[in-house]
C-alpha positions in Angstrom: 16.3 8.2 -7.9 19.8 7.8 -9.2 20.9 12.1 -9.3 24.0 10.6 -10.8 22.7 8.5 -13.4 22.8 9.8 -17.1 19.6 11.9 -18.0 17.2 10.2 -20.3 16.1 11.8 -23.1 12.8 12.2 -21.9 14.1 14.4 -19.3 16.7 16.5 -21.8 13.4 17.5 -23.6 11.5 18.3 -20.8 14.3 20.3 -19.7 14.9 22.6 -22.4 14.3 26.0 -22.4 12.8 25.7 -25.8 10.8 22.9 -25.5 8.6 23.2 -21.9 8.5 20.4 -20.0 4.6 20.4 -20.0 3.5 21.0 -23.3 6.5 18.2 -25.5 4.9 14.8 -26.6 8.2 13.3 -24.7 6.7 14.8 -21.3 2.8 14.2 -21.9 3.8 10.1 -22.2 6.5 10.3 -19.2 3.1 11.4 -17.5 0.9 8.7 -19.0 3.7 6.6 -17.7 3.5 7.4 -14.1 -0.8 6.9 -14.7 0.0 3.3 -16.2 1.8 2.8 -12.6 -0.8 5.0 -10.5 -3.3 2.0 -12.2 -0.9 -0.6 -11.8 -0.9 0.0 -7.9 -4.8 0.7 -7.9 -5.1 -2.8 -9.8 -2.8 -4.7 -7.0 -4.0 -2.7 -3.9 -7.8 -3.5 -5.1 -6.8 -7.7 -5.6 -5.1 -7.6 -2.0 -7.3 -6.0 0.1 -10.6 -6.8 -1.7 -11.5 -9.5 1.0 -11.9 -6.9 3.4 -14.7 -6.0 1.7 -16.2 -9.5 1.2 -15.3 -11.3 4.0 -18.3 -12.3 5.2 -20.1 -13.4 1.7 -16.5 -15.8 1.0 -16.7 -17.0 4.2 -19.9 -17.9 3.8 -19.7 -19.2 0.7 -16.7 -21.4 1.3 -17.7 -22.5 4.4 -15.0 -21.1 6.6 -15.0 -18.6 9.7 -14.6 -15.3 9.2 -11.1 -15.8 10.8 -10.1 -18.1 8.7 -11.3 -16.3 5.4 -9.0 -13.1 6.8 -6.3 -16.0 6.0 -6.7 -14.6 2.5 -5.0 -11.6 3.5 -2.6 -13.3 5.6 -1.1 -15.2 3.2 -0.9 -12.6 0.5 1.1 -10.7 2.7 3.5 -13.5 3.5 4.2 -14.0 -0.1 4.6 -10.1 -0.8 7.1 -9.6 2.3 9.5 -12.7 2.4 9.8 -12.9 -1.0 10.3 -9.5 -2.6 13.7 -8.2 -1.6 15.0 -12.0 -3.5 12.7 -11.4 -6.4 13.7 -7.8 -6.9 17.9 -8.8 -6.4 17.4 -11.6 -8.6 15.5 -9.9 -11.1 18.0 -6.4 -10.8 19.2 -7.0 -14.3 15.4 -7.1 -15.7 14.4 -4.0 -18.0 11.6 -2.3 -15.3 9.0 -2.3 -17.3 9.2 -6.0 -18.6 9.5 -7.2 -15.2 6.0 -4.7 -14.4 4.4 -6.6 -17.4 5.2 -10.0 -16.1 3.8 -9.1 -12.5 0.6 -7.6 -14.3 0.0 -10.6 -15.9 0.5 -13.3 -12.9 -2.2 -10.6 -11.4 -4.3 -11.1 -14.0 -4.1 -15.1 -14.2 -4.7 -14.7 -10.4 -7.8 -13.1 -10.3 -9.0 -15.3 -12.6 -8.1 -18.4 -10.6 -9.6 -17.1 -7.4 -12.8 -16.6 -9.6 -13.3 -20.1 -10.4 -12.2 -21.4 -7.3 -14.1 -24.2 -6.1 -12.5 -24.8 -2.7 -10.5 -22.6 0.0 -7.2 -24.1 -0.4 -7.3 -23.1 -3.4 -8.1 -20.2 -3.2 -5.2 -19.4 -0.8 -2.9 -21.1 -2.9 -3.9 -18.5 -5.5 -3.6 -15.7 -3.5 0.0 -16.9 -2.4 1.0 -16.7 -5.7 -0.4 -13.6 -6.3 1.8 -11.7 -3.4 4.9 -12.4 -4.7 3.7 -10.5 -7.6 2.2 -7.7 -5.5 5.5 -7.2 -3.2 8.1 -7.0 -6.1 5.4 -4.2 -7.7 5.8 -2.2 -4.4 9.4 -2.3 -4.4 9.8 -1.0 -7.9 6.9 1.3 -8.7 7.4 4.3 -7.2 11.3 4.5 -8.7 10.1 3.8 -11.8 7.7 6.6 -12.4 10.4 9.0 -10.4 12.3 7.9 -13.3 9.9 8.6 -15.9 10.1 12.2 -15.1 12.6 15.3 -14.7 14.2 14.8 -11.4 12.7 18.2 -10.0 9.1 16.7 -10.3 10.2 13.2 -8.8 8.4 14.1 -5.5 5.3 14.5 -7.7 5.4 11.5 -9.9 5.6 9.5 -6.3 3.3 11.6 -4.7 1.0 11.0 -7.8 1.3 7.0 -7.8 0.8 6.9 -4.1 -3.3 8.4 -4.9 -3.9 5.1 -6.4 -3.7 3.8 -2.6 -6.2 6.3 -2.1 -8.3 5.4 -5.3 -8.5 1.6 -4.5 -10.1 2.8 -1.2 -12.4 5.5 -2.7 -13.5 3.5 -5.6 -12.1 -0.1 -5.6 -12.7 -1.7 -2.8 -16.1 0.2 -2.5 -16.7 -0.9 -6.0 -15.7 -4.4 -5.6 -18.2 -4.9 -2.2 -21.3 -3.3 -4.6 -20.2 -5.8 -7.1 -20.5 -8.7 -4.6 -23.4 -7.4 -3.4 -25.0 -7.5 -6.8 -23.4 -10.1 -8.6 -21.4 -12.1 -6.1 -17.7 -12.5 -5.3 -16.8 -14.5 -7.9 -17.7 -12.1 -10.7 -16.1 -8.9 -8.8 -12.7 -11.1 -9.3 -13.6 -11.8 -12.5 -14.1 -8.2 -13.1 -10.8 -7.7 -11.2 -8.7 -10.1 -14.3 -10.5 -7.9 -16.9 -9.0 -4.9 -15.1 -5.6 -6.0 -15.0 -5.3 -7.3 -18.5 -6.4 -4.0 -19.5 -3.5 -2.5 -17.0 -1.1 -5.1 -18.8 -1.7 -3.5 -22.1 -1.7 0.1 -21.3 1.9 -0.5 -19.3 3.4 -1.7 -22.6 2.0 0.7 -24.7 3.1 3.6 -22.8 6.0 3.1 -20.4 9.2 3.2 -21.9 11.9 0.9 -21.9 13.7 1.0 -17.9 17.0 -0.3 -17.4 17.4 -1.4 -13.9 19.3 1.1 -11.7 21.1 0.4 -8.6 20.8 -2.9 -8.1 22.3 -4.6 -5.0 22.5 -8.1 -4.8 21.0 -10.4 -2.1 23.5 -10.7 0.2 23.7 -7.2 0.2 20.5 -6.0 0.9 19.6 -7.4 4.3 22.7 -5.7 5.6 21.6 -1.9 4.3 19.5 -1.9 7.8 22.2 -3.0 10.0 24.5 -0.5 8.6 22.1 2.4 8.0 20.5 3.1 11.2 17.8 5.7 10.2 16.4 3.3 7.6 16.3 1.0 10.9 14.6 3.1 12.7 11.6 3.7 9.8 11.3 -0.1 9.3 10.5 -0.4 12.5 8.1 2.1 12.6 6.6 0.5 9.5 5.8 -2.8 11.1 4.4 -1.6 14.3 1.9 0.6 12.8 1.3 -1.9 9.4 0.7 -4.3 12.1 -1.9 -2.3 14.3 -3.6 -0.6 10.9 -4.5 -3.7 8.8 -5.0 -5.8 12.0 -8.1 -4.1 12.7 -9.0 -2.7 9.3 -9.1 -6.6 8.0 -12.2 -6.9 10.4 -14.0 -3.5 9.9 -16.6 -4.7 8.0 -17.8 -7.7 10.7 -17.1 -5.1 13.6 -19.7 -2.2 11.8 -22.1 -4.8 11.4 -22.0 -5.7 15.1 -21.5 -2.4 16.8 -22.7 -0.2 14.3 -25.7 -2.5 12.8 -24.6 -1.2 9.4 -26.0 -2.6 6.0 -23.9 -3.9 3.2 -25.0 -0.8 1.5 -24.1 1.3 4.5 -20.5 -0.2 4.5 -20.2 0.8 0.9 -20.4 4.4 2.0 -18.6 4.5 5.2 -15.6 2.3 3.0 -15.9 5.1 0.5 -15.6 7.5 3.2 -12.4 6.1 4.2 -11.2 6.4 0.7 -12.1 10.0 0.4 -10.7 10.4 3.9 -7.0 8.7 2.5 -7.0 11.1 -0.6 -7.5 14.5 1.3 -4.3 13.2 3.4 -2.1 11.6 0.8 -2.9 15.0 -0.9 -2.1 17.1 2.1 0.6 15.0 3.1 2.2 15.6 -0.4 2.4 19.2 0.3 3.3 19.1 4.4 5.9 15.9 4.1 8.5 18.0 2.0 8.9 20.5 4.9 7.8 18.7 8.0 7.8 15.1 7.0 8.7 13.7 10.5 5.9 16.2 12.0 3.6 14.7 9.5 4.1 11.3 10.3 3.6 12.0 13.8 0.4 13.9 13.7 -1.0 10.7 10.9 0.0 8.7 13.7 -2.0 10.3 16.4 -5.3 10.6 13.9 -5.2 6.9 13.4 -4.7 6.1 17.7 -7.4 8.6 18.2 -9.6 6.9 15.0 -9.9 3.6 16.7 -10.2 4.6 20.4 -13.3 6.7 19.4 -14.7 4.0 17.5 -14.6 1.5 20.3 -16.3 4.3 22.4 -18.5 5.7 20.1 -19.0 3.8 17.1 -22.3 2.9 17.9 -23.4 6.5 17.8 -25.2 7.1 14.2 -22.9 9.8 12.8 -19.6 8.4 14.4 -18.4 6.0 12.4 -18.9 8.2 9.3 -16.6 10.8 10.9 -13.9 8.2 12.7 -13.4 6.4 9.1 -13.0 9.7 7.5 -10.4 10.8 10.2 -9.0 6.7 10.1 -8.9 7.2 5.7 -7.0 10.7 6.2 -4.4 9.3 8.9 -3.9 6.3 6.8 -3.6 7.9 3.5 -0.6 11.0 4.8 0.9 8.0 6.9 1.8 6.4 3.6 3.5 8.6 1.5 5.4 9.7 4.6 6.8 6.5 5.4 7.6 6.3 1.5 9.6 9.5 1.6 11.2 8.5 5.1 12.7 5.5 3.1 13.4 7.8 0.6 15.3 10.1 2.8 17.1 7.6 4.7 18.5 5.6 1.3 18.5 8.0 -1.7 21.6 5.7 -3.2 20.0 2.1 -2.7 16.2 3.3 -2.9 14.7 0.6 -5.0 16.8 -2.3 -2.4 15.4 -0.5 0.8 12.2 -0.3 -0.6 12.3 -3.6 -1.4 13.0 -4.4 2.4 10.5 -1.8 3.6 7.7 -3.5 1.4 9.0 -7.2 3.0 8.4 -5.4 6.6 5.1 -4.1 4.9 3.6 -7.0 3.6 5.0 -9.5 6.2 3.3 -7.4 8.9 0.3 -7.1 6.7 0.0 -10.8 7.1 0.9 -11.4 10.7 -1.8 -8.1 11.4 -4.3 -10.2 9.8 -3.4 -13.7 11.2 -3.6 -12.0 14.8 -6.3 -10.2 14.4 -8.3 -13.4 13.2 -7.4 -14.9 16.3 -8.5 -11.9 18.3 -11.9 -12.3 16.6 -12.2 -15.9 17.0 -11.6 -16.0 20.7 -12.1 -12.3 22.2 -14.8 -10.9 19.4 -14.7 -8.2 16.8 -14.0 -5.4 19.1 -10.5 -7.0 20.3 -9.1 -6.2 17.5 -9.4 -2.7 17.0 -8.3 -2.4 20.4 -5.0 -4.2 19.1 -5.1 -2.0 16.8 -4.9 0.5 19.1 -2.0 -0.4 20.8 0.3 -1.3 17.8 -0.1 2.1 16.0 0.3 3.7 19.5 3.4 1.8 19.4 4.7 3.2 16.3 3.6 6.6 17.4 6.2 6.6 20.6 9.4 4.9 18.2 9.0 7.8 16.1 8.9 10.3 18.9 11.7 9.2 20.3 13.8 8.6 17.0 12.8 12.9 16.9 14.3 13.2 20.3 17.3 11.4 19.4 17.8 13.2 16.6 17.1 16.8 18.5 19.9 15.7 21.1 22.6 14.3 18.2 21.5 18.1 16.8 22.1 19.6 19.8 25.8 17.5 20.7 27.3 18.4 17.0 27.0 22.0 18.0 
């Protein structure tokens, strides 16, 4: 957030001693705002990760592997990664929340697309359209609803948008595999349009109009890492452990069928599990991460190594992978908003450009996760892959221990 920028009226209210922040009609629709966005991320995160609920039934159905179907994912991710930090330059002049109606509406048209699909080419076509939409939402959402709000509540707002990730996994993706399960695939993305239209209209009607704010061009924002060495450091960390996460979380469903023997229905509940599991830590995480954010990280790190070694071990035990997804879910869920608020931290002037470059790293290794751990599947079996998994996270777990180190010893130097 901009602490220089002038204060919006919304926030002058909200700020007066005579008018409390909680209780003036200015504040109660800054916070339907930052809801419109908390849906608008539950509405992308569902549309991008839903065919890790499906998988099986679209490859099926379209006659591909199950490799090739976690293509759907791949490509997504390509689209959301390379293209955003252009998008967002380009568009830096673009009132916020036009530009968040636009990208509601190419995820609507989308869906609907993917629906009716007749072939897989298609189909991926579709969805590569789609991520271009998805990336530029990650890179401005969470500044627009820290701008919706007093800047002493900023933290929240974010901390608030960043449940929808753990929404989509409690009840979306669930949702969307009871939907196939019952109705098929293509109605669940049907469903999926209907749900972003409805998105679309609730963004207009109650997020303001949002001037863009620090806006760096193109040529500028590929050099912010070079020059800025902690946001380096966190990008880094953010495509090993992106890379290990959704490499092996693109296949969970095919690998509890096979070690597990689990149902559809049973997948419902252990996905939902995982959901529940992301909301305790994103809620957790918002209260740890203002304190002891790098400590937070670390342990959310360690949860998600341990997560997958356990399953390979012992995810064929009955109650294991009811537990290991819960433990998985809370990992993942405090991983993210830390690695939000690390960006944060390391680029408070050029937040909206750096996260435009952290959701590039995100999405990219998103896709490159999913494209490896296809292959994994296709030649070395289900299992592979969480043990790639495995080893990427673990990865990510030792940068950050050193960047601690480092910054203990630079600590201990200046004095």
């Amino acid at each position: 957030m901009d602490k220089n920028a002038p204060t919006s009226e919304n926030e002058k209210t909200a700020e007066s001693p005579a008018a409390p922040e909680e209780r003036t009609p200015a504040a109660l629709r800054a916070w339907l705002g930052v809801a419109a966005i908390t849906a608008s991320l539950f509405a992308f995160l569902t549309t991008e990760l839903m065919p890790v609920g499906i998988l099986t039934p679209v490859s099926t159905s379209l006659g591909v592997s199950v490799g090739v179907a976690g293509l759907m994912v791949t490509v997504y991710g390509i689209s959301a990664g390379l293209g955003v930090p252009f998008i967002v330059a380009w568009t830096r002049r673009v009132n916020r929340r036009v530009l968040l109606s636009a990208l509601l509406a190419v995820l609507a048209a989308g869906n609907l697309v993917t629906a009716v699909s007749p072939n897989f080419p298609l189909l991926l076509a579709t969805r590569l359209a789609m991520g271009f939409a998805n990336g530029v939402f990650w890179a401005i959402g969470v500044s627009m609803a820290m701008r919706l709000v007093p800047e002493r509540h900023a933290n929240r707002a974010a901390a608030v948008v960043m449940s929808g990730i753990s929404i989509a996994a409690v009840a979306g993706m669930p949702l969307g595999t009871l939907l196939e399960d019952l109705t098929g695939w293509r109605t669940t993305f049907l469903i999926w349009s209907g749900l972003s239209a409805l998105v679309l209209l609730t963004v207009a009607a109650v997020i303001p109009s949002l001037p863009s704010r620090n806006a760096v061009p193109v040529r500028e924002v590929f050099l912010l890492p070079v020059r800025n060495v902690p946001l380096r450091t966190v990008m880094v960390t953010v495509v090993l452990f992106v890379l290990g996460h959704f490499g092996a979380y693109t296949f969970v469903r095919p690998f509890l069928e096979g070690d597990a023997n689990a149902s559809p229905a049973a997948i419902t509940g252990l996905l939902m599990a995982y959901g529940i599991g992301g909301a305790v830590g994103n809620f957790v995480a918002g209260h740890t991460a203002t304190r002891h954010l790098r400590a937070t990280f670390v342990t959310a790190c360690s949860g998600l190594v341990a997560s997958l070694l356990l399953l390979l071990a012992i995810g064929h035990w009955t109650a294991a992978p009811v537990v290991l997804l819960v433990l998985w879910g809370v990992s993942f869920g405090a991983w993210q908003l830390c690695q939000v608020n690390m960006t944060l931290a390391a680029a408070p002037d050029t937040f909206e450009a750096a996260m435009s470059l952290n959701t590039m790293a995100y999405n990219t290794s998103i896709a490159v996760g999913a494209l490896f751990g296809g292959l994994f599947a296709d030649h070395l079996g289900v299992r592979s892959v969480l043990w790639f998994g495995a080893a990427l996270t673990a990865a990510s777990l030792l940068v950050t221990l050193a960047g601690v180190r480092r910054g203990r010893s630079a600590s201990a130097d200046a004095r």
